[in-house]
mmCIF file of the N, C-alpha and C atoms, coordinates in Angstrom:
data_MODEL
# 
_entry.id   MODEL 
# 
loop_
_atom_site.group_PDB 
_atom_site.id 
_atom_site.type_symbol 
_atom_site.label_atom_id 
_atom_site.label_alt_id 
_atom_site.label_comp_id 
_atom_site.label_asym_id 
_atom_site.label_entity_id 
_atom_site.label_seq_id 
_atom_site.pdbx_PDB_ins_code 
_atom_site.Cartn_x 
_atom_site.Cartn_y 
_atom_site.Cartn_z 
_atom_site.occupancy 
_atom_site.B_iso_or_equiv 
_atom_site.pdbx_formal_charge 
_atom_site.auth_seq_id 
_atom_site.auth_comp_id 
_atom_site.auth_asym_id 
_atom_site.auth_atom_id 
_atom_site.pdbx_PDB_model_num 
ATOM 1   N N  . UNK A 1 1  ? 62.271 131.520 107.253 1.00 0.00 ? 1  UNK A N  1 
ATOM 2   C CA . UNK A 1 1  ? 61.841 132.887 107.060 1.00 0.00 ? 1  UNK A CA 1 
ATOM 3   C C  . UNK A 1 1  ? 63.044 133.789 106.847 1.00 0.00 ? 1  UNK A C  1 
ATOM 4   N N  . UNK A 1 2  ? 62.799 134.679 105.957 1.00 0.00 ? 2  UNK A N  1 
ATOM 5   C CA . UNK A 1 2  ? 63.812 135.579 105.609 1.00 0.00 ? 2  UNK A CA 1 
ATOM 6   C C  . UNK A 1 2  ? 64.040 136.751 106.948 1.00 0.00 ? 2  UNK A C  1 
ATOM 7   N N  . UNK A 1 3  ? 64.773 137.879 107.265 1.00 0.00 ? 3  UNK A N  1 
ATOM 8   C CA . UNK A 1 3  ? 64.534 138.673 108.141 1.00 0.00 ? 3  UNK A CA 1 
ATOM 9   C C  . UNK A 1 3  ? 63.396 139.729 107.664 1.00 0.00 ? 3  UNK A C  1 
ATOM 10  N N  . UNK A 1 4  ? 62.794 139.752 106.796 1.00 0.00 ? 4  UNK A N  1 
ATOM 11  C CA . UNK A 1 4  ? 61.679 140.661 106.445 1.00 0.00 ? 4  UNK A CA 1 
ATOM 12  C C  . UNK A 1 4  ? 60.620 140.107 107.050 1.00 0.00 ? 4  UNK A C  1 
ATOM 13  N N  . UNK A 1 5  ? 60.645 138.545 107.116 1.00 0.00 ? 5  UNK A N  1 
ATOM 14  C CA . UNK A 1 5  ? 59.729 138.112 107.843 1.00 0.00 ? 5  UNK A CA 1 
ATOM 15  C C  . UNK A 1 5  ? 58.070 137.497 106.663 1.00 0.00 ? 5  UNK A C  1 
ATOM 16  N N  . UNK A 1 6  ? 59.283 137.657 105.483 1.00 0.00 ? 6  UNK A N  1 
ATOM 17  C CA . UNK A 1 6  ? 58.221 136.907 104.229 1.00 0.00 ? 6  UNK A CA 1 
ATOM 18  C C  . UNK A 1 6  ? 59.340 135.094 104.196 1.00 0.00 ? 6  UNK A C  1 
ATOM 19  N N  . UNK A 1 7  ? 58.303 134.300 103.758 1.00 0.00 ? 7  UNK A N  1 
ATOM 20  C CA . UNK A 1 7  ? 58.840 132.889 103.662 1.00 0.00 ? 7  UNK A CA 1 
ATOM 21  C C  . UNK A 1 7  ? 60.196 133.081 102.638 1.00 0.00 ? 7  UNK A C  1 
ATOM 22  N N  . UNK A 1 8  ? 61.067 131.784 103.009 1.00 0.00 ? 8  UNK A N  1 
ATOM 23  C CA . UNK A 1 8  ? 62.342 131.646 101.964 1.00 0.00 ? 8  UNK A CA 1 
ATOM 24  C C  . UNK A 1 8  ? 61.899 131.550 100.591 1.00 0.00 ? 8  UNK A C  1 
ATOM 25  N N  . UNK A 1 9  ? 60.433 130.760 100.584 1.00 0.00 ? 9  UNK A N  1 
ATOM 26  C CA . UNK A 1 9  ? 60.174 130.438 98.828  1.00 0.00 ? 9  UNK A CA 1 
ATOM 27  C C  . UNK A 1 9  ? 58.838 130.824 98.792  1.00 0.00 ? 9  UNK A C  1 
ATOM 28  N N  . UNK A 1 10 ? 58.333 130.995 97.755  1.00 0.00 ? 10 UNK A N  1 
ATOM 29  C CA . UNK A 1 10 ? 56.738 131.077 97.845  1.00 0.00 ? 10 UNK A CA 1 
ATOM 30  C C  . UNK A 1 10 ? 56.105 129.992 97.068  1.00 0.00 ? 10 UNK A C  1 
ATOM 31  N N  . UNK A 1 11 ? 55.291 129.705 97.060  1.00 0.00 ? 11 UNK A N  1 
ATOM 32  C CA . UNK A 1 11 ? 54.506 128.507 95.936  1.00 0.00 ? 11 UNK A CA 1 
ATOM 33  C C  . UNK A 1 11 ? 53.670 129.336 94.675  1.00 0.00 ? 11 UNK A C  1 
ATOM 34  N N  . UNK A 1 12 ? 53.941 128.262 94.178  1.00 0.00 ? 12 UNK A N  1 
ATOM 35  C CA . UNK A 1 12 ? 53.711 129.545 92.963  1.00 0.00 ? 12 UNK A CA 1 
ATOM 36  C C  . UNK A 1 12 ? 51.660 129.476 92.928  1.00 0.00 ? 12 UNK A C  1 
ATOM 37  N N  . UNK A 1 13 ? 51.681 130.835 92.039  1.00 0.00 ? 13 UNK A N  1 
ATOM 38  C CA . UNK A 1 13 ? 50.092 130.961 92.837  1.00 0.00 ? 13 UNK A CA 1 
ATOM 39  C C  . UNK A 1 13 ? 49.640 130.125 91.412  1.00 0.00 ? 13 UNK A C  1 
ATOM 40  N N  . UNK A 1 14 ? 48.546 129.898 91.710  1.00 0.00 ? 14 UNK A N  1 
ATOM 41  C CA . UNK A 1 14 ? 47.595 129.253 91.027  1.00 0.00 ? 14 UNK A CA 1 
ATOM 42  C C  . UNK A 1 14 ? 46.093 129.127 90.651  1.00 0.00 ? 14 UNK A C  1 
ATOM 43  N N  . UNK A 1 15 ? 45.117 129.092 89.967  1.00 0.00 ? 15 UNK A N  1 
ATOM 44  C CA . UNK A 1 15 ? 44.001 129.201 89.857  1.00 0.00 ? 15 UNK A CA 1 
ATOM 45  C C  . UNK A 1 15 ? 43.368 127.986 89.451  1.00 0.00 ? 15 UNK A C  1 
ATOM 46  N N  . UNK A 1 16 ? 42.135 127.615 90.064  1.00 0.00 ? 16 UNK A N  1 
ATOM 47  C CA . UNK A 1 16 ? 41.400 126.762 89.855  1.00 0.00 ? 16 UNK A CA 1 
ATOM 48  C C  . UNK A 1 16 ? 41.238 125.123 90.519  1.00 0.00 ? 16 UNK A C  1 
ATOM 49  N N  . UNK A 1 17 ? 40.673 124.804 90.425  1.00 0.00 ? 17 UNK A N  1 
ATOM 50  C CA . UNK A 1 17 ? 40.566 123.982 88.985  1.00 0.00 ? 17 UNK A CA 1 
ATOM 51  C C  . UNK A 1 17 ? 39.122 124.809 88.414  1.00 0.00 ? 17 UNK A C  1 
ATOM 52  N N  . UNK A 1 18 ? 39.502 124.911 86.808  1.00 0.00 ? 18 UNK A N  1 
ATOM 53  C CA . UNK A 1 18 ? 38.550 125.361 86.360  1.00 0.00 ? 18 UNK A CA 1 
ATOM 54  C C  . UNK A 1 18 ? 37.219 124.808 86.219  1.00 0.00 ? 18 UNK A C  1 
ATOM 55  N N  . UNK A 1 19 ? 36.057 125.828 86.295  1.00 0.00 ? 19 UNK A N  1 
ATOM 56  C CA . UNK A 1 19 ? 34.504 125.176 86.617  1.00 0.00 ? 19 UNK A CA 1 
ATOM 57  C C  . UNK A 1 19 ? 34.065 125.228 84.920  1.00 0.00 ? 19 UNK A C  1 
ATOM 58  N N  . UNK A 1 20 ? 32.930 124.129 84.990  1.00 0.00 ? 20 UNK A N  1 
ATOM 59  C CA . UNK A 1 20 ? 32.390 124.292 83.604  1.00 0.00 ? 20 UNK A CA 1 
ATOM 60  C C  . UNK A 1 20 ? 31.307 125.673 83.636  1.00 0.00 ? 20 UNK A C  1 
ATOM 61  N N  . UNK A 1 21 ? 31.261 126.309 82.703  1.00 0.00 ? 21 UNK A N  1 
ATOM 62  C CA . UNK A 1 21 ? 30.942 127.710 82.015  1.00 0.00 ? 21 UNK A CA 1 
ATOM 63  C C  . UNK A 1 21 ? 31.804 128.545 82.722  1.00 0.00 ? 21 UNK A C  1 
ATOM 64  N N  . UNK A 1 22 ? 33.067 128.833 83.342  1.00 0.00 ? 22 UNK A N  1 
ATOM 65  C CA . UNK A 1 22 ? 34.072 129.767 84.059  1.00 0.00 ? 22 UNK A CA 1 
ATOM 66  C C  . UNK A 1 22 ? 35.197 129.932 82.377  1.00 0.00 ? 22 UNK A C  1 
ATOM 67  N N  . UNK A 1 23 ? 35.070 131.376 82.188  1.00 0.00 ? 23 UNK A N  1 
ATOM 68  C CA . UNK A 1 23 ? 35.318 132.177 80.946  1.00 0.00 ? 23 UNK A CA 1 
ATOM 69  C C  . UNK A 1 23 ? 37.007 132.513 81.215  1.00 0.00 ? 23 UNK A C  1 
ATOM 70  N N  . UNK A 1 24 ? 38.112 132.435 80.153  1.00 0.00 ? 24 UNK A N  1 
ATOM 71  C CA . UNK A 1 24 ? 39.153 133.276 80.556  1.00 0.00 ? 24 UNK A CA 1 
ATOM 72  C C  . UNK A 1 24 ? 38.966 134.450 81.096  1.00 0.00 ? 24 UNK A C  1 
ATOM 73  N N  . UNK A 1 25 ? 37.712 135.529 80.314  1.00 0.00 ? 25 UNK A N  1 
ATOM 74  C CA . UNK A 1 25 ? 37.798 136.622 80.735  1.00 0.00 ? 25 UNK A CA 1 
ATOM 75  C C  . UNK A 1 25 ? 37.189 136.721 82.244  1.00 0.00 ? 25 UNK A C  1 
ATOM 76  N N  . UNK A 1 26 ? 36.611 136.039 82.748  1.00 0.00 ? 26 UNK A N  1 
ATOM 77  C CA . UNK A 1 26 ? 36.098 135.927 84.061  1.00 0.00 ? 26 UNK A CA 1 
ATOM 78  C C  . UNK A 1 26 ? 37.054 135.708 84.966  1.00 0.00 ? 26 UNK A C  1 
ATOM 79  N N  . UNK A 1 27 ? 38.221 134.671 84.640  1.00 0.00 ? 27 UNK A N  1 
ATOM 80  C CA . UNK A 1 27 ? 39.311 134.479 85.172  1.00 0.00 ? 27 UNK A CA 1 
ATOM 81  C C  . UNK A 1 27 ? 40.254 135.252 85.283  1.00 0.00 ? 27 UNK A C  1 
ATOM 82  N N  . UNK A 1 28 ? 40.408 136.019 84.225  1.00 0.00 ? 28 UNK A N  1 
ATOM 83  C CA . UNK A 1 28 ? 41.306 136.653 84.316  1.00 0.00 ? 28 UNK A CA 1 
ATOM 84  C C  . UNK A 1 28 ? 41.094 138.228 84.947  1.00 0.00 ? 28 UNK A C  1 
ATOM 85  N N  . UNK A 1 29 ? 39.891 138.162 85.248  1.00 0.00 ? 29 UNK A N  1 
ATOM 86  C CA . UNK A 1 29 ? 39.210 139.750 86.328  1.00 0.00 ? 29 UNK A CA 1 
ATOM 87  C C  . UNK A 1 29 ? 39.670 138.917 87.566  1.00 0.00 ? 29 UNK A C  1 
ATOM 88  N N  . UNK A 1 30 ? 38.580 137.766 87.830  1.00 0.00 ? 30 UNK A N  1 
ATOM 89  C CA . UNK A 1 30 ? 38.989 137.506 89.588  1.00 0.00 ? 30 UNK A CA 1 
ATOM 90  C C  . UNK A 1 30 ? 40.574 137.318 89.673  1.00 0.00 ? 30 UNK A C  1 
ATOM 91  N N  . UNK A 1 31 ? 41.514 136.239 89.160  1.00 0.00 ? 31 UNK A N  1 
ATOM 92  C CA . UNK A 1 31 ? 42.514 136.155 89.746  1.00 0.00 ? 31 UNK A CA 1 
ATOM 93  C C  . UNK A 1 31 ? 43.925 137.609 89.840  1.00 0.00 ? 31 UNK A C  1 
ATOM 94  N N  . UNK A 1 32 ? 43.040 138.700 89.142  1.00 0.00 ? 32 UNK A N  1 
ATOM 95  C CA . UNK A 1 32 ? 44.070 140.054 89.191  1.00 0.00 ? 32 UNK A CA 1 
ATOM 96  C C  . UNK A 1 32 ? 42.809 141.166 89.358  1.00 0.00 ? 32 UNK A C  1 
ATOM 97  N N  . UNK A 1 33 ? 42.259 140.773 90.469  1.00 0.00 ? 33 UNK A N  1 
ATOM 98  C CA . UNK A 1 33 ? 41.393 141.860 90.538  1.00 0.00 ? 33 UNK A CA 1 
ATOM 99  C C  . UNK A 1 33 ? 41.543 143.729 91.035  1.00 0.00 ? 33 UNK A C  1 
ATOM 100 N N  . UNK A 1 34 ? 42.793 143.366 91.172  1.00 0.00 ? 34 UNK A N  1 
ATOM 101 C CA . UNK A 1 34 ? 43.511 145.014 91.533  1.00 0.00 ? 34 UNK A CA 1 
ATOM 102 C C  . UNK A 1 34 ? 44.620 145.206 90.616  1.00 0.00 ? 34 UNK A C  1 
ATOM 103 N N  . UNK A 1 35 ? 44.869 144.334 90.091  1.00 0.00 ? 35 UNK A N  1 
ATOM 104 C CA . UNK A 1 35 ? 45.844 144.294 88.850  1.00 0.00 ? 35 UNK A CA 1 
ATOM 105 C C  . UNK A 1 35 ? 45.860 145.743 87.794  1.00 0.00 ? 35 UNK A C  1 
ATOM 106 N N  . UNK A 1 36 ? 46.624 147.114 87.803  1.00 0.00 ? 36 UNK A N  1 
ATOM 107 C CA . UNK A 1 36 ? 46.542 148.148 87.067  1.00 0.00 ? 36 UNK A CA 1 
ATOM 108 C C  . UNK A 1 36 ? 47.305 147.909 85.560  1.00 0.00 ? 36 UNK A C  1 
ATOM 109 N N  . UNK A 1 37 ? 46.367 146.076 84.809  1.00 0.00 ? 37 UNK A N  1 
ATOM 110 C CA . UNK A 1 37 ? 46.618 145.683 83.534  1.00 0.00 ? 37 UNK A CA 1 
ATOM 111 C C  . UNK A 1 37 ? 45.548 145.949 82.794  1.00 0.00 ? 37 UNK A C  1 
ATOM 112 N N  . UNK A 1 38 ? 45.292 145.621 81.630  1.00 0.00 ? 38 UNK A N  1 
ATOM 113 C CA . UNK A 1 38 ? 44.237 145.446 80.785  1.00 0.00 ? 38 UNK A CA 1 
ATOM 114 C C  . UNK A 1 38 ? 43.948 143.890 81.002  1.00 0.00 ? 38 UNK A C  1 
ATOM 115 N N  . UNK A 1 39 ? 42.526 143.482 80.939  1.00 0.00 ? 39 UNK A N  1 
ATOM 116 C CA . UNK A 1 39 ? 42.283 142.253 80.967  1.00 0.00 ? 39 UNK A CA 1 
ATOM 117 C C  . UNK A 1 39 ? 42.286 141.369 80.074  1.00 0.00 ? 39 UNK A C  1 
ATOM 118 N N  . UNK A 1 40 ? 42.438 142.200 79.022  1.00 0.00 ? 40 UNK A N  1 
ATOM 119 C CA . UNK A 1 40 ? 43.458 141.099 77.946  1.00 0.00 ? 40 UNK A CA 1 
ATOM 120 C C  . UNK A 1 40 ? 44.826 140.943 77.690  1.00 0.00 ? 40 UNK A C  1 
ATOM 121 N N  . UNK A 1 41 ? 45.372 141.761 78.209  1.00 0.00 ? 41 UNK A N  1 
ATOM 122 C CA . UNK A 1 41 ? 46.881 141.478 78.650  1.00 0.00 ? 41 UNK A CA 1 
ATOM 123 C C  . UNK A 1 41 ? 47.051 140.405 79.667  1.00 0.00 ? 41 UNK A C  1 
ATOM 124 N N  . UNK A 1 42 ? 46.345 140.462 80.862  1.00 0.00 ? 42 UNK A N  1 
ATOM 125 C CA . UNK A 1 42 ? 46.369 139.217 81.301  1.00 0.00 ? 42 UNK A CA 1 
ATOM 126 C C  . UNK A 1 42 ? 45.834 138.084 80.708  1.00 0.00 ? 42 UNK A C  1 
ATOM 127 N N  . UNK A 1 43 ? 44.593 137.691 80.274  1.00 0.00 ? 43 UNK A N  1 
ATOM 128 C CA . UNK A 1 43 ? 44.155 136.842 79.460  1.00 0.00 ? 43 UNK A CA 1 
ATOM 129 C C  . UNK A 1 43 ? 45.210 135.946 78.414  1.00 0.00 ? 43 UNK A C  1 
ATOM 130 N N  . UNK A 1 44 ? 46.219 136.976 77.700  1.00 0.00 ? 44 UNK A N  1 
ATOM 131 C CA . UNK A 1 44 ? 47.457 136.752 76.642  1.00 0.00 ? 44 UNK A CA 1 
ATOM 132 C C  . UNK A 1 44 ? 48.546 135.854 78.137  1.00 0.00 ? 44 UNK A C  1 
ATOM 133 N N  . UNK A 1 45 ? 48.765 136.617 79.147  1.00 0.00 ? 45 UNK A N  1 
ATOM 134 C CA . UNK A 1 45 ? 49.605 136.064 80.055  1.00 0.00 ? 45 UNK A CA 1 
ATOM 135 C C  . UNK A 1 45 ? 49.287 134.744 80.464  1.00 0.00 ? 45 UNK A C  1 
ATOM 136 N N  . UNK A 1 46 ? 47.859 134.355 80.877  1.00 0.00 ? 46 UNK A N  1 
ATOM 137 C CA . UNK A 1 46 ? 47.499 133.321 81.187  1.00 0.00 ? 46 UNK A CA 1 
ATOM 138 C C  . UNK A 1 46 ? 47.948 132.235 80.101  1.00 0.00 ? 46 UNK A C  1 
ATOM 139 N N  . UNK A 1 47 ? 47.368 132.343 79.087  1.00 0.00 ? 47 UNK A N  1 
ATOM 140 C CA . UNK A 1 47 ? 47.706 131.622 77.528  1.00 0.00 ? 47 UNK A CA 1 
ATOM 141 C C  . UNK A 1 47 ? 49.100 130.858 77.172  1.00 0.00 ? 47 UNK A C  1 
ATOM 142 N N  . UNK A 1 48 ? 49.981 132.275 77.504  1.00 0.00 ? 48 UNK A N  1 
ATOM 143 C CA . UNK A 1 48 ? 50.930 131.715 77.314  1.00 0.00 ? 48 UNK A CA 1 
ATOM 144 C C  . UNK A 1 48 ? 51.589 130.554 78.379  1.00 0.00 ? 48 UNK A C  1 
ATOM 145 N N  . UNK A 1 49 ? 50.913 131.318 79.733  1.00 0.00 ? 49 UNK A N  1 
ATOM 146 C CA . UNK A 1 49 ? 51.787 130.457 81.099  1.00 0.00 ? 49 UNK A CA 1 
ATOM 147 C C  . UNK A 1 49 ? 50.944 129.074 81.159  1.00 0.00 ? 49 UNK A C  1 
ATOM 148 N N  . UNK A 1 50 ? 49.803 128.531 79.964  1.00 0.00 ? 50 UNK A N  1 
ATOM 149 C CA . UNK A 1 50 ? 49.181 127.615 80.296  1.00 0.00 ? 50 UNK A CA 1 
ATOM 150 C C  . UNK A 1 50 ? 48.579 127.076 79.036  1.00 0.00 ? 50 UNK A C  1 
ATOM 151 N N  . UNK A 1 51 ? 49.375 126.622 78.286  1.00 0.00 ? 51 UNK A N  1 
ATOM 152 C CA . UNK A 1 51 ? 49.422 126.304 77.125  1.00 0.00 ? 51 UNK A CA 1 
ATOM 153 C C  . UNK A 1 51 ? 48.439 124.954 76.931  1.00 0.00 ? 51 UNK A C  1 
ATOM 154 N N  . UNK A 1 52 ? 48.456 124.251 78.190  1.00 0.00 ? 52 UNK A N  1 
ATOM 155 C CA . UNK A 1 52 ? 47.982 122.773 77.703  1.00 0.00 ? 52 UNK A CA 1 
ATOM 156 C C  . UNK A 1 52 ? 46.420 122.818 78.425  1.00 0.00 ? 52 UNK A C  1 
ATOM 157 N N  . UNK A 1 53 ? 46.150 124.177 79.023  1.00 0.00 ? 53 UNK A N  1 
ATOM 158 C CA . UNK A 1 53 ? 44.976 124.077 79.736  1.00 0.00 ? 53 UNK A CA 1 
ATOM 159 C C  . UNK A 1 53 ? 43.897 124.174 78.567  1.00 0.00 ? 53 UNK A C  1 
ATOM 160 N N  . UNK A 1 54 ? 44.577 124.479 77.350  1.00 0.00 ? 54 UNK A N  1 
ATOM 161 C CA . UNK A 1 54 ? 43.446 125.179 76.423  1.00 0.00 ? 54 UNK A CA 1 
ATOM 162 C C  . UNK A 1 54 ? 43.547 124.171 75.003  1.00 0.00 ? 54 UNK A C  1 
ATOM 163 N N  . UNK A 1 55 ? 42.168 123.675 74.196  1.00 0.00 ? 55 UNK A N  1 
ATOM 164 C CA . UNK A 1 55 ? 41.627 122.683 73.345  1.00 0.00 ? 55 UNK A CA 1 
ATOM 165 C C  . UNK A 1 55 ? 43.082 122.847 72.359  1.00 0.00 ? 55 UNK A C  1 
ATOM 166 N N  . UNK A 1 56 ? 43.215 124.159 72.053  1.00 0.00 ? 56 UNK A N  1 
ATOM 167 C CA . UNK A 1 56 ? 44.585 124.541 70.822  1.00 0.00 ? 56 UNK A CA 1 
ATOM 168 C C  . UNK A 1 56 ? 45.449 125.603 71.656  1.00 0.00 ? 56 UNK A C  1 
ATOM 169 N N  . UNK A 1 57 ? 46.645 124.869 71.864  1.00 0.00 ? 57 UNK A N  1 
ATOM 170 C CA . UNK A 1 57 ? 48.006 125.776 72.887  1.00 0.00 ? 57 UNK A CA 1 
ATOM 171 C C  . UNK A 1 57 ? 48.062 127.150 72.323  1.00 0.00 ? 57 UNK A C  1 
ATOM 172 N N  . UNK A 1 58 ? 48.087 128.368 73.185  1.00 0.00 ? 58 UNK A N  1 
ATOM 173 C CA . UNK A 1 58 ? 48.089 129.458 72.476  1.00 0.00 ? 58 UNK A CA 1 
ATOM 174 C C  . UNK A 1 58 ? 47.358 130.017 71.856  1.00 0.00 ? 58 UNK A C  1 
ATOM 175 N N  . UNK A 1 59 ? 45.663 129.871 71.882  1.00 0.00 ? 59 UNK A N  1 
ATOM 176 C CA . UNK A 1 59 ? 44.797 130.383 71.162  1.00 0.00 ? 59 UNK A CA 1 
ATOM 177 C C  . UNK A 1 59 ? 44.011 130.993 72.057  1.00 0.00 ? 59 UNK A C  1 
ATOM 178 N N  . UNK A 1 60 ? 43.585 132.344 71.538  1.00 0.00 ? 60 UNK A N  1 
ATOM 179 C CA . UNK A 1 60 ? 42.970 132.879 72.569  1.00 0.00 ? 60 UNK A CA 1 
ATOM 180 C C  . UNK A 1 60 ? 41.510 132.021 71.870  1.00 0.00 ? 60 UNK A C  1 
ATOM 181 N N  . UNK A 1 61 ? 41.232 132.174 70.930  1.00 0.00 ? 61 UNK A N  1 
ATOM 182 C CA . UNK A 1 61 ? 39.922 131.527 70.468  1.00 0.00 ? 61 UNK A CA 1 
ATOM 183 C C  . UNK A 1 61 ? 39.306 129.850 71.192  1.00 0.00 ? 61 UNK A C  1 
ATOM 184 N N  . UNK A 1 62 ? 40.674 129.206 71.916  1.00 0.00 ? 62 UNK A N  1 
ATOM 185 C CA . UNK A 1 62 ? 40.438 127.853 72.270  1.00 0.00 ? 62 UNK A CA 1 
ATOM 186 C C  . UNK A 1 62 ? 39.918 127.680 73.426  1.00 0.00 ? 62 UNK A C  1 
ATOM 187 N N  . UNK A 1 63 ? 39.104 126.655 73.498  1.00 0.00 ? 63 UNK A N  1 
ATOM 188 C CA . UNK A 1 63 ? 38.341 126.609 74.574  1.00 0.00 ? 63 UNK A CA 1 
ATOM 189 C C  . UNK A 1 63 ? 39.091 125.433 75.645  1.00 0.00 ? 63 UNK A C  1 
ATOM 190 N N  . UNK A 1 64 ? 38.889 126.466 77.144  1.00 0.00 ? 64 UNK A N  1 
ATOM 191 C CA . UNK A 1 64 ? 39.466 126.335 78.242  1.00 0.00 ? 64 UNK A CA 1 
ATOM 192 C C  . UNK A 1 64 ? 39.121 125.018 78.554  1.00 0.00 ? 64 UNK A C  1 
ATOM 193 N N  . UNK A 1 65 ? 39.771 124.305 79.133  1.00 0.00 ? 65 UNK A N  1 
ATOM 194 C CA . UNK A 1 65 ? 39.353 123.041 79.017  1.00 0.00 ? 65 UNK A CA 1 
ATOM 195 C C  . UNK A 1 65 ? 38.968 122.861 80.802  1.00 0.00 ? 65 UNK A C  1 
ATOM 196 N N  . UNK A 1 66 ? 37.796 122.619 81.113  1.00 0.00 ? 66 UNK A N  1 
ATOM 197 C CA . UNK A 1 66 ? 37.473 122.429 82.384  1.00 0.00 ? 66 UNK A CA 1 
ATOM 198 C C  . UNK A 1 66 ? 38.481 121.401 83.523  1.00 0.00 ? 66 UNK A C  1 
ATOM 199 N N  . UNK A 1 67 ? 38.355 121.929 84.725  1.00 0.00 ? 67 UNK A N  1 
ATOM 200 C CA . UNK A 1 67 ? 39.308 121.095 85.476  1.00 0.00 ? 67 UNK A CA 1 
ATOM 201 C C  . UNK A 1 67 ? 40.826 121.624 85.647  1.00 0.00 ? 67 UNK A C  1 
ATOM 202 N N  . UNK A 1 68 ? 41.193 122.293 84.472  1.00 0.00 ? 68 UNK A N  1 
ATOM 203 C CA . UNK A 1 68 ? 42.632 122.996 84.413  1.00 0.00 ? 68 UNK A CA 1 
ATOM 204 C C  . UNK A 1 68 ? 42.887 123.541 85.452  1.00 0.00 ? 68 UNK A C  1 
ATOM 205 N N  . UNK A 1 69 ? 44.202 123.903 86.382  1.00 0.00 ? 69 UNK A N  1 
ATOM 206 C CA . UNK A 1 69 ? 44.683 124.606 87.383  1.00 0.00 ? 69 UNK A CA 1 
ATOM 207 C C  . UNK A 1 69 ? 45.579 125.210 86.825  1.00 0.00 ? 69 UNK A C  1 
ATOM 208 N N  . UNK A 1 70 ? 45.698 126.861 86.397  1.00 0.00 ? 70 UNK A N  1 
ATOM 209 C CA . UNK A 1 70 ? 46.456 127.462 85.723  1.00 0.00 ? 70 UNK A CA 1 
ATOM 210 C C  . UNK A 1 70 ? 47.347 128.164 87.036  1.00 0.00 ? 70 UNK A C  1 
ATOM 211 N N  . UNK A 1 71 ? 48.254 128.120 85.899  1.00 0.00 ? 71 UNK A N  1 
ATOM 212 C CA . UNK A 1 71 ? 49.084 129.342 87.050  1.00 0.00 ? 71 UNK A CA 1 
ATOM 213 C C  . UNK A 1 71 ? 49.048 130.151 86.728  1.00 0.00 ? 71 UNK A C  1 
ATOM 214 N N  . UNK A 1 72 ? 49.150 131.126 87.627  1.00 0.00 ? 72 UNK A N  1 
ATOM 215 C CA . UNK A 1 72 ? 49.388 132.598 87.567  1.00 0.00 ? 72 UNK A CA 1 
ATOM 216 C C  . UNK A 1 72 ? 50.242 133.113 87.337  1.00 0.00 ? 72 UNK A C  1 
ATOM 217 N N  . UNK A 1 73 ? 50.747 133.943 86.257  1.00 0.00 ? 73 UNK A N  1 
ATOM 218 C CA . UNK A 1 73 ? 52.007 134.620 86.120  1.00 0.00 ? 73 UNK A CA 1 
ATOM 219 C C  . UNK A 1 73 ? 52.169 136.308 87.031  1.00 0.00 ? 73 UNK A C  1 
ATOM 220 N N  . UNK A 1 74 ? 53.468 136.084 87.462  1.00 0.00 ? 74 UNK A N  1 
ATOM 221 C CA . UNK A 1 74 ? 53.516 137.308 88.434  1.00 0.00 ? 74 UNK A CA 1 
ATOM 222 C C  . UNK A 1 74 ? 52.863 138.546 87.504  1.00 0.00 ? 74 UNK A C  1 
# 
């Protein structure tokens, strides 16, 4: 523990494993649900931080491939 009294490392956060019919845009409300982003700005964040979760890397059009555990970008 640091003296702030937060851990030395954190694990990086993560979502899922993804459910079958669970939407990026669904995902991307719950896992930043106080988040003062647009939800397609996150949606674009997810994409990029999770390239292999999706049928075509980088497409917002590609479909999420069930089972995926994305990470979360800060």
């Amino acid at each position: 523990m640091l003296p702030t009294g937060k851990p030395a490392f954190a694990a990086p956060a993560t979502y899922g494993p993804v459910r079958a019919g669970e939407t990026l845009w669904q995902i991307a409300g719950r896992a930043y649900p106080r988040a003062h982003l647009e939800r397609d700005q996150v949606m674009l964040a997810l994409i990029q931080a999770n390239p292999s979760a999706f049928s075509v890397p980088r497409n917002i059009n590609a479909i999420l491939r069930v089972g995926a555990v994305l990470q979360l970008p800060p």
